[in-house]
C-alpha positions as CSV (number, residue, x, y, z in Angstrom):
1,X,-29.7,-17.4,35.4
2,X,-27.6,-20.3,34.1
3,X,-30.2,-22.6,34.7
4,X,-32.4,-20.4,32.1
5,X,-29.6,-20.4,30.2
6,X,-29.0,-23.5,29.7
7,X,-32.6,-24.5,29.0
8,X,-33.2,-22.0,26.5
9,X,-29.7,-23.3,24.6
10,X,-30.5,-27.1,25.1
11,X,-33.5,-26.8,24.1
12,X,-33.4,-25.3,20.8
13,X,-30.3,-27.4,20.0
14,X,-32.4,-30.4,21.2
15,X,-35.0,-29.3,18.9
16,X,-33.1,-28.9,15.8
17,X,-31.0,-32.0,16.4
18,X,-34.2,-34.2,16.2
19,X,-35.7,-32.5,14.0
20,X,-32.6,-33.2,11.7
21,X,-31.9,-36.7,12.9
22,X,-35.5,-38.3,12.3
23,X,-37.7,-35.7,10.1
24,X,-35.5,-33.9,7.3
25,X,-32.4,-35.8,7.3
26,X,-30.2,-33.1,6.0
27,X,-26.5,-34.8,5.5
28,X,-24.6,-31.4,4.8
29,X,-21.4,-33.1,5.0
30,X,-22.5,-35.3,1.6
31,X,-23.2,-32.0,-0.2
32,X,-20.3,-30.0,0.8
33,X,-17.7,-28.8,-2.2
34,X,-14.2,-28.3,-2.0
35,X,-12.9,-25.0,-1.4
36,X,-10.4,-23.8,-4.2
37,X,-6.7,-23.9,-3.5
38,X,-6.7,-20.5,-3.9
39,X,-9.4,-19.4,-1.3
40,X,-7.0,-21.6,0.9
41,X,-3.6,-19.1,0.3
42,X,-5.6,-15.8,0.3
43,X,-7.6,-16.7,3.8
44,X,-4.0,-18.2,5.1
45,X,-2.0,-15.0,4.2
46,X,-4.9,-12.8,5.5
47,X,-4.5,-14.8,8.8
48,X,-1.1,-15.1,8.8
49,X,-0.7,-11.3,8.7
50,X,-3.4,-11.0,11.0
51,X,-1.3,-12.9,13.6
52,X,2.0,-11.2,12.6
53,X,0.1,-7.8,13.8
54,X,-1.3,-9.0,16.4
55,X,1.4,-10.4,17.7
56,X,3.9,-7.5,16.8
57,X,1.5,-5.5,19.2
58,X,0.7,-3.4,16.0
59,X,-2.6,-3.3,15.9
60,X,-4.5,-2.1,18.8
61,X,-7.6,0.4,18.8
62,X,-7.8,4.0,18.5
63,X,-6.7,6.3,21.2
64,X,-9.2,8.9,21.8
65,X,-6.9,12.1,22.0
66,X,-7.9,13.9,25.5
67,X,-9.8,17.1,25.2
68,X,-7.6,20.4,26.3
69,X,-9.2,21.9,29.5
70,X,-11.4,24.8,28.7
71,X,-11.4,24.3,24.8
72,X,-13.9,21.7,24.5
73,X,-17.9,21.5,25.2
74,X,-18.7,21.3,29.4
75,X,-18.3,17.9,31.1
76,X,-21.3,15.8,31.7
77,X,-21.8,14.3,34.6
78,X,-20.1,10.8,34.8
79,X,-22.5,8.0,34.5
80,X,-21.5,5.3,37.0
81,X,-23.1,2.5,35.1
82,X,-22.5,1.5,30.9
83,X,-25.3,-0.2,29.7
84,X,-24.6,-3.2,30.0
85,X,-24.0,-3.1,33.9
86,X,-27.6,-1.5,34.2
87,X,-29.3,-4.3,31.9
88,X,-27.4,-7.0,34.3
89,X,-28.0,-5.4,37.5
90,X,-30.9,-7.5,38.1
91,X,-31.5,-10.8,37.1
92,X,-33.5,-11.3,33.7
93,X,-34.7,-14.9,33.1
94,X,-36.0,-13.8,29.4
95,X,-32.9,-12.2,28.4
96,X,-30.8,-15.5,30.0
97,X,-33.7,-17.7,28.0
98,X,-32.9,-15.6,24.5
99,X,-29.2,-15.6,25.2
100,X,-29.0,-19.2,25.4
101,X,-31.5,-20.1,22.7
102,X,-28.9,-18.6,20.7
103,X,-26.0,-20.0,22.0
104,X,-28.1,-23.5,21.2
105,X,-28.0,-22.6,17.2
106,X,-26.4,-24.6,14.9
107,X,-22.9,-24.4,14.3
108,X,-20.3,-26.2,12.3
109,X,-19.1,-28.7,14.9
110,X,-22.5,-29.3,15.5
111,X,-23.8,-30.0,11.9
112,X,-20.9,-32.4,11.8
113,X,-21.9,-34.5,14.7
114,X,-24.8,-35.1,13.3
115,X,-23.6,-36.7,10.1
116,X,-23.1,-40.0,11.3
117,X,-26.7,-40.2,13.1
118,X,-28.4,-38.7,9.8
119,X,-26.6,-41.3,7.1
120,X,-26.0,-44.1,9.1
121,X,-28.7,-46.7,9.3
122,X,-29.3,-46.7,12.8
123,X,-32.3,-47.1,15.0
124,X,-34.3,-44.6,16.2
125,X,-33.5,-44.5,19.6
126,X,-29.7,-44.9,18.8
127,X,-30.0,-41.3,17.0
128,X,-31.8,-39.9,19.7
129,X,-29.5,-41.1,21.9
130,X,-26.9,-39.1,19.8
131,X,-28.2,-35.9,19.8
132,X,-28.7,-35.7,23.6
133,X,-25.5,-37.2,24.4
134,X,-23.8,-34.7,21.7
135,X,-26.2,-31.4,23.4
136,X,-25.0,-32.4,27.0
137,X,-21.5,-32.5,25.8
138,X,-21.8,-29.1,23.5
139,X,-23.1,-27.5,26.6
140,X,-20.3,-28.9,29.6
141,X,-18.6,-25.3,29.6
142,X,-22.0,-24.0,31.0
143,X,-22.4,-27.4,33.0
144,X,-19.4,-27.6,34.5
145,X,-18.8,-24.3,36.4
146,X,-22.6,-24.1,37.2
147,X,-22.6,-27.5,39.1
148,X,-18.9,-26.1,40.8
149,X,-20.7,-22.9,41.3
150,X,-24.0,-24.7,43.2
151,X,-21.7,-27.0,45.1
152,X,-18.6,-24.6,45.8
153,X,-19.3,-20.7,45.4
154,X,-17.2,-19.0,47.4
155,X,-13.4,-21.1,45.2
156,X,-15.5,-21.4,42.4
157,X,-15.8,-17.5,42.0
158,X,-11.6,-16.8,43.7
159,X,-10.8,-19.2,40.9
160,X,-12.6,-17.8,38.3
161,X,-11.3,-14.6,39.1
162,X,-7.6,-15.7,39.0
163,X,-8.7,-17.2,35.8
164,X,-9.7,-13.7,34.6
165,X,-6.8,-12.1,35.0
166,X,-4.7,-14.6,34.0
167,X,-6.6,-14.2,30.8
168,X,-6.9,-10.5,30.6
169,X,-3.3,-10.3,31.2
170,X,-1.8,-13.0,28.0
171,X,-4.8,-11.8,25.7
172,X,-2.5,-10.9,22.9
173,X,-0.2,-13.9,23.1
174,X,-3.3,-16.1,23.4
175,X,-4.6,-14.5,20.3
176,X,-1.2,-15.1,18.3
177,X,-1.4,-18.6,19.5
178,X,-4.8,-19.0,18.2
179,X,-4.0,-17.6,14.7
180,X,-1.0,-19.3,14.5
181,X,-2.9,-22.7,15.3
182,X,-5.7,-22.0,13.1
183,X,-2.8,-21.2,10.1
184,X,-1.4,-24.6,10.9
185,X,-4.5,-26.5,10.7
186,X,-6.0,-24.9,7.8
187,X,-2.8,-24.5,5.7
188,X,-2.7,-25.9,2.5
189,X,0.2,-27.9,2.4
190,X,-0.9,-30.0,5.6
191,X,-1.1,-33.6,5.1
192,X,-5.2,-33.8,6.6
193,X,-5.7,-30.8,3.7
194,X,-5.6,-33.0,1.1
């Protein structure tokens, strides 16, 4: 399955890299405008309050309010299995191909990377040489714990575990964090904002 996975994504990010770097030569970066300061303080203070909530413990899902016994319509039988676990039961190479040929879209990082390769004047086998080398690094966090999972299962999967609930446990602080790291770097009155 990550093998699928990672040649449907590095593939189509292969694809549109060289397509970009020695066909259409889209330099994105040249023809982006300036956001308005003003754009700049309404996202911040959206985020900023965003974090605040988050991190008050404020905002959290609905509840469902439990049914009284004997007032509401007869219990179904439970299901065991959502959706999801039924779909993933089984391995599905197609569904691990899609999956990763849209984790290999475009995103911002990537259409950045390629700025340099698309305006400089380099040779052609110096961009091509970019985009692969940019693709293998883009995809490492499917890399990495795919070669640890070939050549060490039995830690690999203890450890990512322990990483899992580790996680699962600091979700809201880890959010906070995020916000609050995204507000600094995006603020307006940072000195890299100018």
């Amino acid at each position: 399955m990550f093998l699928c996975l990672l040649l449907g994504g590095m593939t189509v990010a292969l694809t549109i890299g060289l397509l970009d770097v020695l066909t259409i030569h889209a330099d994105t970066i040249a023809a982006q405008g300036k956001v308005s300061a003003g754009v700049d303080v309404a996202l911040g203070l959206l985020l900023l309050a965003l974090g605040a909530l988050l991190a008050t413990g404020r905002l959290h899902r609905r509840q469902r309010t439990p049914v009284p016994a004997g007032t509401g319509p007869p219990e179904k039988p439970e299901k065991k299995d959502n959706w999801a676990q039924r779909v993933l039961a089984e391995p599905r190479l197609g569904l691990a191909m899609l999956v990763g040929a849209l984790i290999g879209l475009p995103g911002a990082s990537y259409i950045a990377a390629l700025h340099n390769p698309v305006a400089g004047k380099y040779s052609t086998a110096t961009r091509v040489a970019a985009v692969v080398v940019f693709v293998i690094i883009d995809f490492l966090l499917i890399i990495i714990p795919f070669a640890f999972l070939e050549l060490r299962p039995e830690a690999t999967k203890a450890l990512f575990r322990r990483a899992q609930d580790w996680l699962l446990g600091h979700a809201l602080q880890l959010m906070a964090g995020g916000i609050a790291l995204i507000l600094g770097a995006y603020s307006p009155s940072a000195p890299w904002s100018a």
